[in-house]
C-alpha positions as CSV (number, residue, x, y, z in Angstrom):
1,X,1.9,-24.0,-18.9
2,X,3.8,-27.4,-18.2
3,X,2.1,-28.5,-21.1
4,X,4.6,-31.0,-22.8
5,X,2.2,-31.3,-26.1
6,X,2.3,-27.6,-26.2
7,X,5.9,-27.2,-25.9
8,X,6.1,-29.8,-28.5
9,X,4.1,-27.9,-31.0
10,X,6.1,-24.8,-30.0
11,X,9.6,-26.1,-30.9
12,X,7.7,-27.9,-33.6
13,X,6.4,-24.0,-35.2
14,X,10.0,-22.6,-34.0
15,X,11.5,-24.7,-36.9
16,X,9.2,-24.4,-39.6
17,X,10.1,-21.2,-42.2
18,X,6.5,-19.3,-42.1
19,X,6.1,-19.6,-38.2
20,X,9.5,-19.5,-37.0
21,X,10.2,-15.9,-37.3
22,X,6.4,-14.9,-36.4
23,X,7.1,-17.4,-32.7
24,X,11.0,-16.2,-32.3
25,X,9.3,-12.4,-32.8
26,X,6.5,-13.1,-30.2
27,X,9.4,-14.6,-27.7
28,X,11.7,-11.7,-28.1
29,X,8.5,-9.0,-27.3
30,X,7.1,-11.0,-24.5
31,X,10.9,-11.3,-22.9
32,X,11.8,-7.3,-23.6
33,X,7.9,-7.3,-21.9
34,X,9.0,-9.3,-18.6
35,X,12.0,-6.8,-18.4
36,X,10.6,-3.9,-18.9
37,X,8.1,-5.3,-15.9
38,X,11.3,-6.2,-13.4
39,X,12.6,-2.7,-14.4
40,X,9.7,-0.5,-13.2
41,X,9.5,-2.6,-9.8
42,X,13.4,-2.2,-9.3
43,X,13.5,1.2,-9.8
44,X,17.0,3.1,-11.2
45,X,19.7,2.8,-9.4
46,X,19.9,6.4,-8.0
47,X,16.2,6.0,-7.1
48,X,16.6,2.7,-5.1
49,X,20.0,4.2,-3.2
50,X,17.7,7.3,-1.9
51,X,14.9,4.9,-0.6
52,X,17.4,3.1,1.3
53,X,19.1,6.3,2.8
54,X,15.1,7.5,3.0
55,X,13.8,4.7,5.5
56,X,17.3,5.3,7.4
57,X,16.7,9.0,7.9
58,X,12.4,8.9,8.3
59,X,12.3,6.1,10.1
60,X,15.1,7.7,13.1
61,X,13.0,10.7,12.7
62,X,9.5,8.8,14.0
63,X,11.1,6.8,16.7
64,X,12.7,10.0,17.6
65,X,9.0,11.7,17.5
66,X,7.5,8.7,18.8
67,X,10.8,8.4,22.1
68,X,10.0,12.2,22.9
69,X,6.2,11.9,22.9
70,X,6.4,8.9,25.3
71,X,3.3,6.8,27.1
72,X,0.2,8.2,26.7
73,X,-1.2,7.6,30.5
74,X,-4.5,6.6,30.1
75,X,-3.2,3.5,27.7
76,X,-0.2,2.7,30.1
77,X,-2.5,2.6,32.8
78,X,-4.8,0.1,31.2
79,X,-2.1,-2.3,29.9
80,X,0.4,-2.2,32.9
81,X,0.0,-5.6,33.8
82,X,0.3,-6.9,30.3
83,X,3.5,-4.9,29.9
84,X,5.0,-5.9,33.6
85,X,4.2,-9.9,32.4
86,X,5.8,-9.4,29.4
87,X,8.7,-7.4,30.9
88,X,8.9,-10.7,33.3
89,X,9.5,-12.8,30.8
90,X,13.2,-14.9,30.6
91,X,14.1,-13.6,27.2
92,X,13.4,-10.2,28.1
93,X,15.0,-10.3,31.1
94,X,18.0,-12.0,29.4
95,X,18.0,-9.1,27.0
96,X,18.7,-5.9,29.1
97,X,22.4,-6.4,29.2
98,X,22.4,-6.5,25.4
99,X,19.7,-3.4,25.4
100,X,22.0,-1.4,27.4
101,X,24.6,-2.6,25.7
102,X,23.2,-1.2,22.1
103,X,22.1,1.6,23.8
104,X,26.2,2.2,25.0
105,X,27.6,2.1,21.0
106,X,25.0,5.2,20.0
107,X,26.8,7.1,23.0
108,X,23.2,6.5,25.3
109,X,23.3,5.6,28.7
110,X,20.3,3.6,29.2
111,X,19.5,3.7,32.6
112,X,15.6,3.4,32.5
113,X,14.6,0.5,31.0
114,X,10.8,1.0,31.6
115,X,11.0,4.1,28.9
116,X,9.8,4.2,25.6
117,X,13.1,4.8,24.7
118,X,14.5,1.5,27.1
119,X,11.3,-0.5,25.6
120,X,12.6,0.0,21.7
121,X,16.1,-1.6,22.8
122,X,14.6,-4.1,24.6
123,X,13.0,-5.1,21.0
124,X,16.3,-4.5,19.7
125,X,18.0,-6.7,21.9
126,X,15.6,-9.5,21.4
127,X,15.8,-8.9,17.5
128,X,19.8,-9.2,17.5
129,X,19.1,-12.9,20.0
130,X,16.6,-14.0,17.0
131,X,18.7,-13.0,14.2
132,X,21.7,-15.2,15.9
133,X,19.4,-18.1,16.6
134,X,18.5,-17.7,13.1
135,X,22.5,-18.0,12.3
136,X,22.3,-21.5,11.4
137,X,24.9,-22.2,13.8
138,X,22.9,-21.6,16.5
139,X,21.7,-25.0,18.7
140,X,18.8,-23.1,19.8
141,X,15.8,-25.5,19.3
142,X,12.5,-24.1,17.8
143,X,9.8,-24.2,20.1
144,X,12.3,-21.6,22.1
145,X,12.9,-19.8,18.5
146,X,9.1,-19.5,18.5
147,X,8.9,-18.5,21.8
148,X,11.5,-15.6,20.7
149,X,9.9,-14.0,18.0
150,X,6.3,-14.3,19.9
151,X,7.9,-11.9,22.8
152,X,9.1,-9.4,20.8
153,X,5.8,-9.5,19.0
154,X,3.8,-9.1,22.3
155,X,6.3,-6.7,23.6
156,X,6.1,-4.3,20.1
157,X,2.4,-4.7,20.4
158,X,2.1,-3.5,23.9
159,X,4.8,-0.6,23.4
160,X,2.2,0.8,20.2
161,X,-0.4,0.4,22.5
162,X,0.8,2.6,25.2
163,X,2.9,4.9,23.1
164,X,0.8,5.5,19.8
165,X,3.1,7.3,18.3
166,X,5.7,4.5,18.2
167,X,2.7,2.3,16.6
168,X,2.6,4.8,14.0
169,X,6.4,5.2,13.4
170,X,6.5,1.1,13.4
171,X,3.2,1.2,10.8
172,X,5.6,4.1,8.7
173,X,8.5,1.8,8.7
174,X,7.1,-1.3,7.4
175,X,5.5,0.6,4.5
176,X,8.9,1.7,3.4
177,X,10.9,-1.4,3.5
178,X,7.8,-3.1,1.6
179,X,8.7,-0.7,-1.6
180,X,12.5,-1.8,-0.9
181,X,11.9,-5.8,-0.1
182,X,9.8,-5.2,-3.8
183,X,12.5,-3.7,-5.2
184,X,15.5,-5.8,-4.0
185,X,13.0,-8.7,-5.3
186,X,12.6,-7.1,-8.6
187,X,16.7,-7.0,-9.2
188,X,17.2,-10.8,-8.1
189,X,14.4,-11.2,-11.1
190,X,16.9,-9.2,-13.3
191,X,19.7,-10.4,-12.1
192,X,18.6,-14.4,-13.2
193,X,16.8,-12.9,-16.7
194,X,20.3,-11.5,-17.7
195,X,22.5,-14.5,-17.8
196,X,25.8,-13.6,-18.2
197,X,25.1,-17.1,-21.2
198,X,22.8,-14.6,-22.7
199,X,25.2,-11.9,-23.1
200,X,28.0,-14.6,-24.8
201,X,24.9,-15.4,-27.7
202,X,24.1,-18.7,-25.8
203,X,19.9,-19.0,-26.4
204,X,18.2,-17.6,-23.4
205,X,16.4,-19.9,-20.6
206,X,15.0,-18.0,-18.0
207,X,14.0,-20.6,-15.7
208,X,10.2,-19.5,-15.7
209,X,9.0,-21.1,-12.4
210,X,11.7,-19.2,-10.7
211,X,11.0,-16.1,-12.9
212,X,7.0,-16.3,-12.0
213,X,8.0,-16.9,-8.0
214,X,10.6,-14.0,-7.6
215,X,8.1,-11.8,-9.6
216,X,5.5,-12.4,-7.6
217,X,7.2,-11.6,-4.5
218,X,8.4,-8.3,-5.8
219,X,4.9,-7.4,-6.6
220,X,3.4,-9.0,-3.4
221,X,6.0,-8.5,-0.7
C-alpha cells in the first residue's frame, strides 16, 4: 500500500507471539498465491516451446495462404495511388536492396517487387532498418525513427487492404505472440520471485512495485 504506519504495524504484529505465526502464515499463502498466478500465465515448459515453434509454423502457413491468394482487384484498384505514394517514399525505396536481399537467403529471387509477396519484404526490410536504428548505436535521430516505423505502418496497412488475406494472417499473428509476450512476461515475474537469496534461507523481498508491473504486463500485453 506504501503505507509506512501500516508497515509499521505489520513488523510490529510479525514480532509479537499470538500474531506472528497467524501474519508469517498469511505471507507464506499470499506468496505460494502470486506463484501459483505467474505459473498459469507462463505455462510449462513443454507448452511454451510448442507455442513458439506454433506461431513459426502458422504464421508461414498464412503469409503463404495470404502470398498465393494475392490482390484482390477491386481493393488494389481503389488504393493504387495510396500504395504508389507509399512505395515512393525514401525509406522504401532505400529498402528494396535489403528486400531482395532477404528475399536471396530463403533461396527467392525477388524480382517483382510490386507482389504481395515483394510488398511483405519490403516490410521486412524496413523492420530489419528500424530494429538497427533501434540498436542504440545507431545516430539516426528520432523524428526520422518516427518517420520509419510510420511507413511500415502505412505500407502494412495498405498491403491488408488490398490483399485481405495478408490482413488476416497479420491479425493471426499478433494474437499468437500476445499469449507468448504474456508468457515470456510471466517467467521474468518468476524469474525475480525466486531469488537465488531465497533459495540460500535469506527472508524473501520480492520487490512488489516491480512484481505488480511485470504482472500486469503478462496479463495485459
Amino acid at each position: 500500500s506504501g503505507d509506512s504506519g501500516l508497515a509499521q504495524l505489520e513488523r510490529s504484529l510479525s514480532n509479537l507471539p499470538d500474531t506472528g505465526r497467524r501474519v508469517a502464515d498469511q505471507m507464506a499463502a499470499q506468496r505460494a498465491a502470486r506463484l501459483g498466478a505467474g505459473q498459469k500465465v507462463a505455462g510449462t515448459e513443454e507448452y511454451y516451446q510448442g507455442i513458439k515453434e506454433g506461431i513459426k509454423t502458422f504464421a508461414k502457413e498464412d503469409y503463404d495462404r495470404a502470398i498465393a491468394a494475392g490482390f484482390d482487384p477491386k481493393a488494389l484498384a481503389t488504393h493504387q495511388k495510396a500504395l504508389e505514394a507509399v512505395l515512393g517514399r525514401p525509406s522504401v525505396k532505400a529498402a528494396q536492396e535489403t528486400a531482395r536481399e532477404l528475399a536471396a537467403e530463403t533461396g527467392e529471387n525477388l524480382t517483382e517487387l510490386g507482389s504481395v509477396r515483394g510488398l511483405d519484404y519490403l516490410v521486412k526490410a524496413l523492420d530489419n532498418s528500424i530494429s538497427a536504428a533501434t540498436s542504440g548505436t545507431s545516430s539516426i535521430g528520432k523524428a526520422k525513427l518516427s518517420a520509419l516505423v510510420a511507413t511500415k505502418k502505412d505500407l502494412q496497412d495498405l498491403i491488408g487492404k488490398v490483399a485481405p488475406a495478408y490482413a488476416e494472417a497479420g491479425s493471426n499473428f499478433a494474437q499468437m505472440v500476445k499469449q507468448r509476450n504474456a508468457m515470456d512476461a510471466a517467467r521474468d515475474v518468476l524469474s525475480r520471485m525466486q531469488s537465488p537469496l531465497g533459495r540460500y534461507g535469506a527472508s524473501t523481498n520480492e520487490l512488489r512495485n516491480e512484481y505488480a508491473r511485470a504482472l500486469e504486463a503478462a496479463t495485459t500485453s
